[in-house]
N, C-alpha and C positions, 0 to 999 in steps of 0.2 A: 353229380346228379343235377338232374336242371331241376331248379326251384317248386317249378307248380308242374312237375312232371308225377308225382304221387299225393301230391296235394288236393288230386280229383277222385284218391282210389277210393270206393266207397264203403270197404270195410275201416280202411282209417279214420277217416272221415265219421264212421257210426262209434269207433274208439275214444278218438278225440273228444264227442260231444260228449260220452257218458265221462272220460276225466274231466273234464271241464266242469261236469256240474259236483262236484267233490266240494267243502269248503275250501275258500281261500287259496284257487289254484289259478295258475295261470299259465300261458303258451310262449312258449320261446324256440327258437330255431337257430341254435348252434350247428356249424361244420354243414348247413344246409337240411338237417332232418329237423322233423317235429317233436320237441320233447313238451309234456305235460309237468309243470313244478308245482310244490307245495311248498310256502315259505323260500322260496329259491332253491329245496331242494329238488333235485329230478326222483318222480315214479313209474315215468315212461316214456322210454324212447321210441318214434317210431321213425319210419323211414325202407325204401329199397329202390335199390337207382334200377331194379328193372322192369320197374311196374308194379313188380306187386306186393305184398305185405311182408314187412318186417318189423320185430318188435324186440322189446327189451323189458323185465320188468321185475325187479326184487321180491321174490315167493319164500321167505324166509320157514315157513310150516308145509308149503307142498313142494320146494324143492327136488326132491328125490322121484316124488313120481310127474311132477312135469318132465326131468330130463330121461325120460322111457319114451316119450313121445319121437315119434321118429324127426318129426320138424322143428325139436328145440335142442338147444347146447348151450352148456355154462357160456356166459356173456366173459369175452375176451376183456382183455386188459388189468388183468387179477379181478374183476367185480363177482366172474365166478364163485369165487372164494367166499365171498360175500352173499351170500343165496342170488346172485342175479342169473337170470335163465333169458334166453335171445331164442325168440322162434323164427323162421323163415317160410312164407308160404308164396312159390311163384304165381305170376299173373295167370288169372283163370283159376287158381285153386280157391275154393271155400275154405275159409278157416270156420274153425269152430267156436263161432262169436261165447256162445256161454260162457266156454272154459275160458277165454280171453276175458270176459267181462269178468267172471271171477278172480282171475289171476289179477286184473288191474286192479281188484278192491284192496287184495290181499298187499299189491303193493303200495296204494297209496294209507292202507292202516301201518304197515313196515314202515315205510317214511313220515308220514304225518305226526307234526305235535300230538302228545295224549289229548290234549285239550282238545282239536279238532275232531281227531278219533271217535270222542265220545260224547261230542254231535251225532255222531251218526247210529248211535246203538251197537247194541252187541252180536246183530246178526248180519252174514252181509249179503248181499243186496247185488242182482242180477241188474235191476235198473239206475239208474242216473239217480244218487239224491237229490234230494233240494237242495239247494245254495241256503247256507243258516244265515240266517238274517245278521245284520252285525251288532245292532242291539236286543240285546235278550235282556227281559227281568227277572231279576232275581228276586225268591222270596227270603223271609224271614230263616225259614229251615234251609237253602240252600248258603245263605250268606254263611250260617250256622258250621254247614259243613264243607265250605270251603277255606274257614277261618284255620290260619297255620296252627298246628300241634306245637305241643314239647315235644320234644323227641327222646328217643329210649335213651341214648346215648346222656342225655340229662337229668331223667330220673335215675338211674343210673350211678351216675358222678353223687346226688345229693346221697341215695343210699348209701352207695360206699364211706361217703364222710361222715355219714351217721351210725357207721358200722364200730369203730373204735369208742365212744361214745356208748354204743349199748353194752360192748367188753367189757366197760367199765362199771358201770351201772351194776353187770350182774359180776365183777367179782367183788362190789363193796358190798352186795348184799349177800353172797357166801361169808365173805367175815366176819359180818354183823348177828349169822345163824350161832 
């Protein structure tokens, strides 16, 4: 595929700017296509050496009715396996930017840290987010509840060891009845 031969398509082109404004994502072009990363990993591949739209994109919850679609098919190379779905739309066809804009959210929440994730809220979002600023303040109640727990697994461990300990407790007070 020559380089800036789909680099002009303008449904990509409207793809790429809404991943881009995702947090902490950035643009790389491996094997010659466009892929969209988070943390270096990929949430969308796009690319088609004949003009027109191609894509790739992990839908781990709408899997099954993306691949009803007549223009999508489990993404080759085992990623299939893995909820990735590859749509193809040739040059001159409309894609269905919504569902695309959906499907990219679903996959950059699939791939993204929880942390970024939930910058974004619980709903998702036909439009571009904002870019989260990189310093955010934290209040008092947030520091509160981001501070690490025990964990079950340790209250847990001290009950159990306190468990022999109470066995005893109540059978010297049977004998003492």
């Amino acid at each position: 595929m020559s380089e800036s031969k789909n680099r002009d398509n303008p449904y990509e082109l409207a793809l790429r700017e809404i991943a881009l404004g995702y947090p902490e994502t950035h643009e790389d072009f491996p094997w010659g296509h466009r892929v969209i990363k988070v943390k270096g990993k990929a949430f969308i591949f796009m690319g088609n050496e004949d003009g027109g739209l191609g894509l790739s994109v992990k839908l781990p919850h709408s899997n099954a009715a993306a691949l009803m679609m007549p223009f999508a098919t489990p993404t080759g190379y085992g990623l299939g396996k893995s909820g990735w779905v590859s749509a193809d739309f040739p040059k001159g066809q409309q894609p269905p930017m919504e569902m695309l804009r959906q499907w990219l959210d679903e996959s950059y929440r699939a791939v993204a840290p929880k942390k970024l994730v939930a910058q974004l809220g619980s709903n998702s979002t036909s439009e571009a987010p904002a870019k989260a600023s990189p310093a955010r303040v934290k209040t008092p109640a947030a520091k509160k509840a981001a501070a690490p727990r025990k964990s079950t697994s340790a209250k847990k461990g001290a009950s159990a060891k306190a468990a022999p300990a109470r066995k005893k407790a109540g059978a010297r007070a049977k004998k003492a009845r």
